[in-house]
C-alpha positions in Angstrom: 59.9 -72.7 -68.9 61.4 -72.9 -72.1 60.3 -71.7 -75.4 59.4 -74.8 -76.4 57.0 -75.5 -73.5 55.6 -71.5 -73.7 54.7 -73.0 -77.0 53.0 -76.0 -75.9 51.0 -74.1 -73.4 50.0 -71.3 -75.7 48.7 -73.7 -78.2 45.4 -73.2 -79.3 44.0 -76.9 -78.2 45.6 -76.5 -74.4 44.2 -73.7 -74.2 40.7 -74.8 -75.7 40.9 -77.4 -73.3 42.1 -75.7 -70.0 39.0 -73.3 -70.5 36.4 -76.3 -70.9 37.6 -77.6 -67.6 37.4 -74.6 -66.1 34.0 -73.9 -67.0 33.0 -77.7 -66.6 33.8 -77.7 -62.9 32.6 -74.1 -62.2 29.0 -75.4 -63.0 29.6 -78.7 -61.2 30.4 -76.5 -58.0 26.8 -74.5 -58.9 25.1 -78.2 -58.9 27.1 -79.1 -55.6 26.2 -76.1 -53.5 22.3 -76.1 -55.2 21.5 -79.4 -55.3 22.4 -80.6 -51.7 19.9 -78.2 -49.9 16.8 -78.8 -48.7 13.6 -76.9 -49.9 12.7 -74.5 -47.7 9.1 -75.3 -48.8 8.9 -78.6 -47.1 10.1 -82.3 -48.1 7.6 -82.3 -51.3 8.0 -83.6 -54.4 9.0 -81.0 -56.9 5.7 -81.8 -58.6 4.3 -79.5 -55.8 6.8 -76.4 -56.7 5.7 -73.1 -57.4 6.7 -73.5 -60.9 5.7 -77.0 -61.8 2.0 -75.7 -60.3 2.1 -72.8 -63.1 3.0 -75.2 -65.3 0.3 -77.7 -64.3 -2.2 -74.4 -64.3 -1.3 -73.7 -68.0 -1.5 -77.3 -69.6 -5.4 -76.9 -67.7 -6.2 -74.1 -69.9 -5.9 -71.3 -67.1 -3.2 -68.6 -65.2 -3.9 -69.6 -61.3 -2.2 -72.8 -59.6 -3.8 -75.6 -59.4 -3.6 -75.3 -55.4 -6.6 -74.3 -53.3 -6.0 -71.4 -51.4 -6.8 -72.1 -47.5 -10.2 -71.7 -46.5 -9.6 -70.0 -43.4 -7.2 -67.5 -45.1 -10.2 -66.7 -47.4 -11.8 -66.2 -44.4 -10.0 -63.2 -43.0 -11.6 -59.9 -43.5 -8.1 -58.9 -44.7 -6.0 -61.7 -46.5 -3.2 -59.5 -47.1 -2.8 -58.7 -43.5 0.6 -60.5 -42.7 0.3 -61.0 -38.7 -3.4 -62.8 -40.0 -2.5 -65.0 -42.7 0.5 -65.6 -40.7 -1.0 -69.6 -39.8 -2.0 -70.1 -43.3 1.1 -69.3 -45.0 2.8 -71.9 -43.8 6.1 -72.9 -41.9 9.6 -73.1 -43.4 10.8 -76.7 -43.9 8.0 -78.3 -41.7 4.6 -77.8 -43.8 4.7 -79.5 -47.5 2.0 -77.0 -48.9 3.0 -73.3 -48.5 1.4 -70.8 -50.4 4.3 -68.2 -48.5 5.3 -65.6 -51.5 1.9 -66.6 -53.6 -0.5 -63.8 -54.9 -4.4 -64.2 -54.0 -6.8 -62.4 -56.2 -10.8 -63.0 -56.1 -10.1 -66.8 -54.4 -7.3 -67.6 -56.6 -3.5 -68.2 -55.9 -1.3 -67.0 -58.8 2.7 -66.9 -59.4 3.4 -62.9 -58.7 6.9 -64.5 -60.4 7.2 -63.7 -64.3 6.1 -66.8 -66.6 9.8 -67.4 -68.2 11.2 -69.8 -66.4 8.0 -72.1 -66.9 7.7 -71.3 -70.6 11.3 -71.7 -71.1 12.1 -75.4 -69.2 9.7 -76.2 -66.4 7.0 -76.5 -69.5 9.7 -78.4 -72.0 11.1 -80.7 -69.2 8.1 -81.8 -68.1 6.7 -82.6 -71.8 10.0 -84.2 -72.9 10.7 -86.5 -69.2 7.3 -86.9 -68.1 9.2 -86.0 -64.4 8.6 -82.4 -62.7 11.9 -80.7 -62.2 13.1 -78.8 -58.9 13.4 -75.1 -58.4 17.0 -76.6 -57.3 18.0 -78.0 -61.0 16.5 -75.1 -63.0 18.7 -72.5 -60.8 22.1 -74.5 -61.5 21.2 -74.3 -65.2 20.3 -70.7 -65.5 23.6 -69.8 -63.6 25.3 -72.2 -65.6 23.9 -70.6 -68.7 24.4 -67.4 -67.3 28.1 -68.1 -66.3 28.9 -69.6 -69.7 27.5 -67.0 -72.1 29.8 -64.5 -70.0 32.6 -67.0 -69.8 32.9 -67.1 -74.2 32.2 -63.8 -74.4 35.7 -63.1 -72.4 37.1 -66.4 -74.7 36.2 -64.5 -77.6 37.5 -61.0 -76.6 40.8 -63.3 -75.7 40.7 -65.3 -79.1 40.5 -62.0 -81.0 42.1 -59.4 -79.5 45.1 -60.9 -77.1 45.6 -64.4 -78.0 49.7 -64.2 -76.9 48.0 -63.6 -73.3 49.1 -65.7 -70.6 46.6 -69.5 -70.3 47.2 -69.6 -66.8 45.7 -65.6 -66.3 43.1 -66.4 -68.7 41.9 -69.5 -66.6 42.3 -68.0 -63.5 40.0 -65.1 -64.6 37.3 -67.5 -66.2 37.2 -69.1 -62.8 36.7 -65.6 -60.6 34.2 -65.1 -63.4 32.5 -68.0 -62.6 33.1 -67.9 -58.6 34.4 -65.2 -57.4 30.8 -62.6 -58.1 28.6 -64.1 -55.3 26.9 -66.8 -57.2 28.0 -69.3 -54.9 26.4 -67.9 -51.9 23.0 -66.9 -53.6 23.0 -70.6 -54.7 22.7 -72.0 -51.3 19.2 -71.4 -51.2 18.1 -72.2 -54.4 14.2 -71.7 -54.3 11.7 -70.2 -56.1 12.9 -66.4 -55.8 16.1 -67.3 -57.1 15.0 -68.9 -60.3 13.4 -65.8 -61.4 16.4 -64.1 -60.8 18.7 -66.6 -62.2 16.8 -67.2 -65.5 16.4 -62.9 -66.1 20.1 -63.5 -65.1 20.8 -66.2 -68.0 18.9 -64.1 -70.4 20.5 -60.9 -70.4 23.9 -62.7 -70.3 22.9 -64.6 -73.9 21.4 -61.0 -75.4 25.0 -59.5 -74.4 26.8 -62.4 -75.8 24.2 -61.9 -79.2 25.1 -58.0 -79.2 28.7 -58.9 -79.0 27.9 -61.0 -81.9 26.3 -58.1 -83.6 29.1 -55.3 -82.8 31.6 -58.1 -84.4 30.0 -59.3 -87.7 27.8 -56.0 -89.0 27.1 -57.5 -91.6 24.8 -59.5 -89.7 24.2 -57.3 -87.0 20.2 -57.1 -87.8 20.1 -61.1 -87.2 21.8 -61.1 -84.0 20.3 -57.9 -82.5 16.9 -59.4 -83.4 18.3 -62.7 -81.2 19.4 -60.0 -78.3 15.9 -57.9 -78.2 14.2 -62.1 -77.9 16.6 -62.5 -75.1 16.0 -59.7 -72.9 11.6 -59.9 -74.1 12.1 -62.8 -72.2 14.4 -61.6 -69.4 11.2 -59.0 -68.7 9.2 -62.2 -68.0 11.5 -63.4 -65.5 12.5 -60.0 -63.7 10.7 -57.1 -65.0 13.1 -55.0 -62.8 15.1 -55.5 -66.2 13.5 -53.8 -68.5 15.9 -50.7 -68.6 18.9 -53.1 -69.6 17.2 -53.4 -73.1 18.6 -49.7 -73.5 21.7 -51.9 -74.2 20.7 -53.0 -77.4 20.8 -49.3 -78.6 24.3 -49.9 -78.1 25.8 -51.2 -82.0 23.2 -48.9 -83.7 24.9 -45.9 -82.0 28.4 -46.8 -83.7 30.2 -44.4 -85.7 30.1 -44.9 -89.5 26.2 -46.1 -89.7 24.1 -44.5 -92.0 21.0 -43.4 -90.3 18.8 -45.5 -92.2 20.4 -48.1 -91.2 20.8 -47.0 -87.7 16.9 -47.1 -87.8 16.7 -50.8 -89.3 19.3 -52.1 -86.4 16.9 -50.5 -84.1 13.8 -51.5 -85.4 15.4 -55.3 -85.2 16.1 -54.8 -81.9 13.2 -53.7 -80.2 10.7 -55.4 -81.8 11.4 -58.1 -80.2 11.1 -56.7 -76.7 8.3 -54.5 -77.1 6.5 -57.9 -78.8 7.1 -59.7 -75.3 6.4 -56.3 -73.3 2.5 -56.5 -74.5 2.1 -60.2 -74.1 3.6 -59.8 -70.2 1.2 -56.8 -70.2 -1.9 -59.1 -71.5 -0.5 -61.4 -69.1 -1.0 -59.2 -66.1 -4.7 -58.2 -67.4 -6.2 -61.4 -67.7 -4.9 -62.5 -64.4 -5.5 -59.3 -62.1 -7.5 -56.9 -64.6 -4.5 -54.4 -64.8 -1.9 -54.7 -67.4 0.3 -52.8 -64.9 -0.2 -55.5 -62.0 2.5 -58.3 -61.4 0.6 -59.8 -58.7 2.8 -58.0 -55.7 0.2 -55.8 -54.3 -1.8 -59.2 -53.8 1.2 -61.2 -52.2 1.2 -63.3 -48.9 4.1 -62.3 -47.4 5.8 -61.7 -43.7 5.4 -57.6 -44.4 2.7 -55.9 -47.0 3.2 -55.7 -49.8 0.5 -53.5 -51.3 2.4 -50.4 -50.9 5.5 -48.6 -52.6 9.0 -50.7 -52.0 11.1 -48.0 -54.0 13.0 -44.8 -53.2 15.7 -42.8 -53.7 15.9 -42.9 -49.8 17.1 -46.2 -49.9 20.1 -45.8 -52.8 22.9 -45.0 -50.1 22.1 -47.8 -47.8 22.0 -50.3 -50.1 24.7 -48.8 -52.2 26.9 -49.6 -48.7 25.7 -52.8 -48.1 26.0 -54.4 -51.7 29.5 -53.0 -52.1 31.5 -51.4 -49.6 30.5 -53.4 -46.2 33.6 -55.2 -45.0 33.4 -58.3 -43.5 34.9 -59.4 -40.3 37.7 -62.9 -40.0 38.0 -64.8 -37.6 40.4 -67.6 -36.3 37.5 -70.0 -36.7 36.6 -72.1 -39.7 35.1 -70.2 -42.2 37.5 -67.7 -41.1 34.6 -64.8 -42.3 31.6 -63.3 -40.7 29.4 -61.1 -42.2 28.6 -57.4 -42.0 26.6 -56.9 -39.1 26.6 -53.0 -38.8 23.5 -52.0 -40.7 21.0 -49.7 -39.6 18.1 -49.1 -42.3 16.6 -46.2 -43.1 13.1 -45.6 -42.3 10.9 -48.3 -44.1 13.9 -50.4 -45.4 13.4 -54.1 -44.8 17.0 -54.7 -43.5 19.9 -56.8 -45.5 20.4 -60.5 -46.1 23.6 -61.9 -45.4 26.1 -60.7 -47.9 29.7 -59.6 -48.1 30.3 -56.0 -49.8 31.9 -56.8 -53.5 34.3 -53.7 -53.5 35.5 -54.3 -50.1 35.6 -57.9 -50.1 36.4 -59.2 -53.3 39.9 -58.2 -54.3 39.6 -59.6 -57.9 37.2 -56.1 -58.9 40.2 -54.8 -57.6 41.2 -55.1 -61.1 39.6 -52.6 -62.1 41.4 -49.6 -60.4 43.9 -50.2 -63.1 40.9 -49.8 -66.1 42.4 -45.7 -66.4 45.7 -47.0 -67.6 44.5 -49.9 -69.8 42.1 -48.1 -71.3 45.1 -45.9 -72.7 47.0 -46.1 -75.8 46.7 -46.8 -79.2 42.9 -45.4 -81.0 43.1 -48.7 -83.0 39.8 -50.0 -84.1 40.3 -53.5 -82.4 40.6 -51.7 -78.9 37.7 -49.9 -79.7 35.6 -52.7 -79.9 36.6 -54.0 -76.8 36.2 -50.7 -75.1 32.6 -50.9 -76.7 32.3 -54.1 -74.5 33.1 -52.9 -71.5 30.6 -49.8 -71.7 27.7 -52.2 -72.2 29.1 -54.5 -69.7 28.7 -51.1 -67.0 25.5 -50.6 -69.0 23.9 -53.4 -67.7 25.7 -52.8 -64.3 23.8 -49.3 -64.3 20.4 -50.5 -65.3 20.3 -53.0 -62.4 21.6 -50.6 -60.0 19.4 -48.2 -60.8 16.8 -50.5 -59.8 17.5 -52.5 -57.3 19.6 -49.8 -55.4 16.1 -48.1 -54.6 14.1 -51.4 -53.5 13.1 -51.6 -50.0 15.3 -54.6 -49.1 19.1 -56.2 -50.1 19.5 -59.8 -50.5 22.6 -61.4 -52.3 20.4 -62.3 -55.2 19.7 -58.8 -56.1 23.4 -58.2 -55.4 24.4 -60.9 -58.2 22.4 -59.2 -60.9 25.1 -56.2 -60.1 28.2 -58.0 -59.5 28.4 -60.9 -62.2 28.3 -57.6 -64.3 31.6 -55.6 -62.3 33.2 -58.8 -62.1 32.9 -59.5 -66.1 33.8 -56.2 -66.4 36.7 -56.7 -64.3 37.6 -60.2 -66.3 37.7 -58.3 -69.7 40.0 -55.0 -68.2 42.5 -58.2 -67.0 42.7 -58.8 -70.4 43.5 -55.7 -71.3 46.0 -55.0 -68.2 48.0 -58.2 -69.2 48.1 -56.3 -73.0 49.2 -53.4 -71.4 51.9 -55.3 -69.3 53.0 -57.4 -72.5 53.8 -53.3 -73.5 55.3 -52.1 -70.8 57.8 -55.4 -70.3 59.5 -53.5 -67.1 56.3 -53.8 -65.0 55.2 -57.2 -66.4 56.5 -59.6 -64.0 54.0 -58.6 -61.2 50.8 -58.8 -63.3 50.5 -61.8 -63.9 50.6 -62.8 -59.8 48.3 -60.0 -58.9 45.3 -61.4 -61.6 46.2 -65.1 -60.6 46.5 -64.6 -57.1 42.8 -62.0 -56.7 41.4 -64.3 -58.8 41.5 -67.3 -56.0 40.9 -65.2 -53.5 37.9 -63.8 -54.5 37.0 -67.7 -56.0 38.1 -69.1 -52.4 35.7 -66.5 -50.3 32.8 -67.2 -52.1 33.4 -70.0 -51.1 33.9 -69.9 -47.9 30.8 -67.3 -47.5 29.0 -70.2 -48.9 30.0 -72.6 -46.5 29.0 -69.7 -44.0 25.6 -69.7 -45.2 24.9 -72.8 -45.6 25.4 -73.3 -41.4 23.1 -70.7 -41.5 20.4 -72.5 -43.3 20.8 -75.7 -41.7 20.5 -73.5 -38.3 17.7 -72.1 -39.1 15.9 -75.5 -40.3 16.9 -77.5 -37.1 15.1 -74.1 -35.3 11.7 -75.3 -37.9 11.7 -78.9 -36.4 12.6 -77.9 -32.7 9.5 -75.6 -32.8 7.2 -78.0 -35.0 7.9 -80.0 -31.7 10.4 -83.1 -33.3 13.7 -82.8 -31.9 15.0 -85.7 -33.4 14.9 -84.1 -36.7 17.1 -80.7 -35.4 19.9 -82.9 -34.2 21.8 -84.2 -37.3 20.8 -80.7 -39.2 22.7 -78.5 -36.0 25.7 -81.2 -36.4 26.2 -80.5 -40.1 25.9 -76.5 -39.3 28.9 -76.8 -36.5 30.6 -78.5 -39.2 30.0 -75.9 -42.0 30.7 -72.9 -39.5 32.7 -73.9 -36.5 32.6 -70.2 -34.9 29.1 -69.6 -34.6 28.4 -70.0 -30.1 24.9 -69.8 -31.4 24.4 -73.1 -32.8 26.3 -74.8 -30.4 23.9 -73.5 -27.6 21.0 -74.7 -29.3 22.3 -78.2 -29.9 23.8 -78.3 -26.5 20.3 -77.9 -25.5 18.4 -80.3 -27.8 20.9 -82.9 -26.5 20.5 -81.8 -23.1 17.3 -83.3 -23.0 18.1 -86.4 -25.0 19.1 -89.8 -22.7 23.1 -90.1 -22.9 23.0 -86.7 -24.8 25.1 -84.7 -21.7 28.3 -85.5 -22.3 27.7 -83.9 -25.6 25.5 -81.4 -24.2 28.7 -80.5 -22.0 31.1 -80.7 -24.7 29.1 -78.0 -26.8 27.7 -75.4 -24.3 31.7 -75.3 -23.6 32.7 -74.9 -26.8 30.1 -71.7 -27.4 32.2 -70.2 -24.3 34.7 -70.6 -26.0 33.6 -68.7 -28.9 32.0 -66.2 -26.7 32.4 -66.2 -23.0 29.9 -63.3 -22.4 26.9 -65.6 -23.3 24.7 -65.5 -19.8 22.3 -67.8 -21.1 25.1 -70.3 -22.4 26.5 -70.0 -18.4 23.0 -70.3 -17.0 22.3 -73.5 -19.2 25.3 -75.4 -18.1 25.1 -74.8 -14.6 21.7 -76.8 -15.2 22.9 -79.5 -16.7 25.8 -79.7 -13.9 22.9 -78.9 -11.0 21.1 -82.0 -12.0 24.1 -84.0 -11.0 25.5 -83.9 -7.2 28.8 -83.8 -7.6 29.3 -81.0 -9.8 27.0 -78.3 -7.8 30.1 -76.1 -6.8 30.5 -75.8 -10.9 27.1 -75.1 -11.4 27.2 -71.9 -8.6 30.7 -70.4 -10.3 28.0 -71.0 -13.7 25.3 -69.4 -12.2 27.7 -66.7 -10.3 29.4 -66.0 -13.7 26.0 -65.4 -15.6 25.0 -62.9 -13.3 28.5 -61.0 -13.5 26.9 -60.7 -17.3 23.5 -60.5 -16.8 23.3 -58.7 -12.6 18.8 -58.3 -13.0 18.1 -61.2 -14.7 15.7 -62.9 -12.6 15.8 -66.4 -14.2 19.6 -66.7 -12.9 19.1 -65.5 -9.4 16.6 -67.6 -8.9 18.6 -71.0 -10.1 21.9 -70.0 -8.2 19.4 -69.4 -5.2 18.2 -73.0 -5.3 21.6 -74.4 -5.2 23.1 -72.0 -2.5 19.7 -72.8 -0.6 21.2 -76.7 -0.1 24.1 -75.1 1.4 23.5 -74.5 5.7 26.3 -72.1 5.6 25.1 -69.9 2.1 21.2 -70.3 2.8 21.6 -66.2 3.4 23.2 -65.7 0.2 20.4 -67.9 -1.1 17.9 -65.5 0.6 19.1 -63.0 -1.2 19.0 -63.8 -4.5 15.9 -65.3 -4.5 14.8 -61.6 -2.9 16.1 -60.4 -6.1 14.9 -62.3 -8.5 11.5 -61.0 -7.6 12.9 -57.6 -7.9 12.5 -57.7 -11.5 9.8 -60.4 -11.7 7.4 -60.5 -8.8 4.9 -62.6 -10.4 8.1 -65.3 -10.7 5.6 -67.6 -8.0 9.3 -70.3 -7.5 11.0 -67.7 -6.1 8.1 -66.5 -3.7 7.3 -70.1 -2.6 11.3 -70.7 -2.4 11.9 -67.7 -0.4 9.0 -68.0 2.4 10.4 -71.7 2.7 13.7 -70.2 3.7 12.6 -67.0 6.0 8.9 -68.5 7.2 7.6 -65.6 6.4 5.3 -64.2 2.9 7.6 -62.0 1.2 
């Protein structure tokens, strides 16, 4: 490149530009991922969500949805009682009018969910359009405003402080920002859990990007801390997990060189704010469930109980493990990356969500190994602003972690209220490692690589964790129609997870066998019970399920024996198997005594299995 072109791509409008794109089509990947799923609610209108119903209950002039609760859930001597309610909760995908994840108090379903998001858009939307909008749109633009108040945060830390920084590094970290911190996994299912999230997400990010403000005009620091202490009051509405981030806002009236009085005044402009939202989320919670300390939790419909304690110390170094230091497995198969598998949770844990570890996984917070040596050098005061950055940056890293490390359960939406934070944190020391490298000239050249090249990788498997989960999703909602008894609708949603995850024998078993049973579905039946051997040979049931399908045709009953006679080199007791390779054998003059046999041993296990019995005294003559 010449020094003419180094010029041209330094200039402040390429650059302008070049980070406008980037953030343009990070959020159009957020809408891509998040608005192609399905609800896991059921094909309703979004009229019907969760949200839009607190919405509806507010413009009626009360704090419970406008839906009925069940009649034969009020029923049940214990509502609460998850293997009772079970029925009335409703099934994933299938049933249009869940009331999964609601709160019941004194006949009433309420939102257990903070008020936020509804106050902030659902509410505004629907006055402005007239048209509901779906849990699906408001999660892409919280994480969209989440995303870009972190993304000019880092433009303005570049902008200030290392403007002769390399455009290509700068994008490349904007985009690992953006991509690379597990947001596009948590957006694949974009429901009503995740709005809350996302929203308390979007707010803390715009109460940092206002305290950045304040730390860099001081003059005006009372304005924008006043702005920051509005934006995380709100934050507690959405997630009040958050509430010990607003220690953050401390943060620029700590500062050397501030008179106390006026250290008092910043903190006074600050907290107001917060403690103003703090009692109207407390009145909240009083005039719904008569405690001001009562989000609604203990009251909740869910698959376990929630009326007890879901926090402990006991669970910090489980989860601590799973959110960050879990390594994930590859594979030769598209999308090359399996998850962790090898949990085993402590005593009243709830298990782990599909998630990859960030430290162990994403090389980009890699990056941050090298903090010690960037954070070196020269006391000058423009360093020291950014180094005040990055401590509230691992300030609000801490006060999530110190929450949601003790809950009860890990799910990558909690893990993105910790990450996005590591990984801006990361993004900002890049900055300062290219700074360092533009120092140190010798060791430049291989900076520059390293930040490009962790960047994409962390970018590229998000990505392909997404794609990952997404198979996962769509396997779990053909699973929803196959037991709501409609076949038809399982088909086309286990084709699209074979083609999101090409190395999971699982799904290719269970649309093997949905085709199995179709008219002209065996050729393709064939085609995918193979390919799950050849993902996994040691899959008895896969073996047992293709000899079957070859049993049913004359021809191919040697194939269906070596089947059967494979499965039970797997699987030597199960009774199911012996008794299907005894049927075929039993056709045979020369094998009937092999077929004898097994049938004598599939009632070893399973003497009630009545086929074998009749099967058996057809062979001997005799009542076994």
């Amino acid at each position: 490149m010449t020094g003419r072109d180094e010029v041209r791509d330094q200039s402040p409008s390429s650059v302008e530009f070049s980070f406008i794109a980037a953030c343009l089509l990070t959020v159009a990947v957020y809408a891509l991922i998040a608005l192609t799923q399905r609800s896991e609610f059921g094909q309703q209108p979004a009229g019907n969500a969760y949200y839009n119903q607190l919405v509806a209950g507010f413009r009626a002039g009360q704090l419970h949805l406008p839906q009925a609760p069940p009649a034969g859930l009020l029923a049940l001597p214990d509502p609460l009682d998850p293997s009772a309610n079970a029925r009335f909760r409703g099934n994933a995908y299938t049933d249009g009018n869940r009331v999964h994840d609601l709160s019941l108090h004194r006949g009433k379903l309420h939102l257990y969910f903070g008020p936020s998001p509804a106050l902030l858009f659902f509410w505004p939307f629907t006055t402005v359009t007239g048209q509901s909008l779906s849990h699906q749109a408001a999660v892409v633009v919280f994480a969209g405003v989440s995303f870009l108040a972190q993304a000019v945060i880092l433009r303005s830390v570049r902008k200030r402080f290392f403007p002769e920084g390399s455009r290509t590094v700068f994008i490349a970290v904007v985009i690992a920002l953006g991509l690379g911190n597990g947001v596009p996994m948590a957006l694949i299912r974009a429901e009503v859990w995740e709005v809350a999230v996302f929203c308390g997400q979007a707010m803390v990010s715009l109460a940092l990007m206002a305290i950045w403000r304040a730390i860099l005009m001081p003059e005006k620091a009372g304005r924008w801390l006043v702005v920051a202490g509005l934006f995380l009051g709100l934050s507690l509405g959405a997630r009040p997990s958050l509430l010990p981030a607003t220690v953050m806002l401390l943060g620029p009236c700590l500062r050397a060189g501030i008179a106390p009085r006026r250290r008092i005044s910043l903190a006074a402009s600050a907290l107001l704010p917060v403690a103003t939202a703090g009692v109207l989320l407390l009145l909240y919670n009083q005039l719904r469930f008569g405690s001001p300390w009562e989000f609604g939790q203990s009251h909740q419909l869910a698959g376990d109980r929630q009326d007890r304690a879901h926090f402990s110390a006991g669970h910090l170094a489980f989860n601590l493990n799973a959110y960050f230091f879990a390594p994930a497995a590859w594979t030769g198969t598209f999308p090359w990356i399996r998850w962790p598998t090898s949990f085993v949770p402590p005593p009243g844990h709830a298990g782990v969500e599909p998630m990859l570890g960030l430290f162990t996984n994403l090389p980009f917070v890699w990056v941050l190994l090298l903090l010690p040596v960037a954070w070196r050098g020269r006391q000058d005061q423009e360093l020291n602003v950014v180094r005040t950055l990055l401590l509230l940056v691992f300030g609000f890293f801490a006060a999530a972690l110190a929450v949601l490390g003790c809950f009860y359960g890990a799910t990558v939406r909690y893990q993105i209220e910790m990450t996005s934070w590591v990984v801006l944190g990361a993004a900002i020391t890049g900055l300062l490692i290219e700074r360092w490298g533009g120092m140190h000239r010798l060791r430049k050249p291989w900076l520059a690589p390293l930040l490009i090249g962790s960047s994409i990788a962390s970018a590229a498997i998000n990505l392909l964790g997404a794609s990952g989960l997404r198979a996962l999703h769509l396997d779990h909602e053909a699973k929803a129609w196959m037991a709501a008894g409609r076949p038809a609708e399982a088909v086309p949603l286990f084709q699209k997870a074979v083609k999101f995850d090409r190395g999971r024998p699982e799904t290719h078993d269970q649309l093997a066998l949905v085709l199995a049973g179709q008219t002209g579905g065996e050729t393709q039946a064939v085609d995918n019970f193979r390919r799950a051997l050849e993902l996994d040979p040691a899959r008895p049931g896969t073996l047992n399920n293709l000899g079957l399908l070859f049993a049913a045709q004359p021809e191919r009953q040697l194939e269906a024996i070596e089947l059967f006679e494979r499965a039970l080199s797997l699987r030597p007791a199960h009774p199911i198997i012996h008794f299907n390779l005894g049927l075929r054998l039993a056709e045979i003059p020369a094998r009937q005594a092999e077929a004898v046999r097994h049938f004598s041993e599939a009632l070893r296990p399973d003497p009630g299995l009545q086929p074998a019995r009749e099967a058996l005294r057809r062979l001997t003559g005799s009542n076994p």
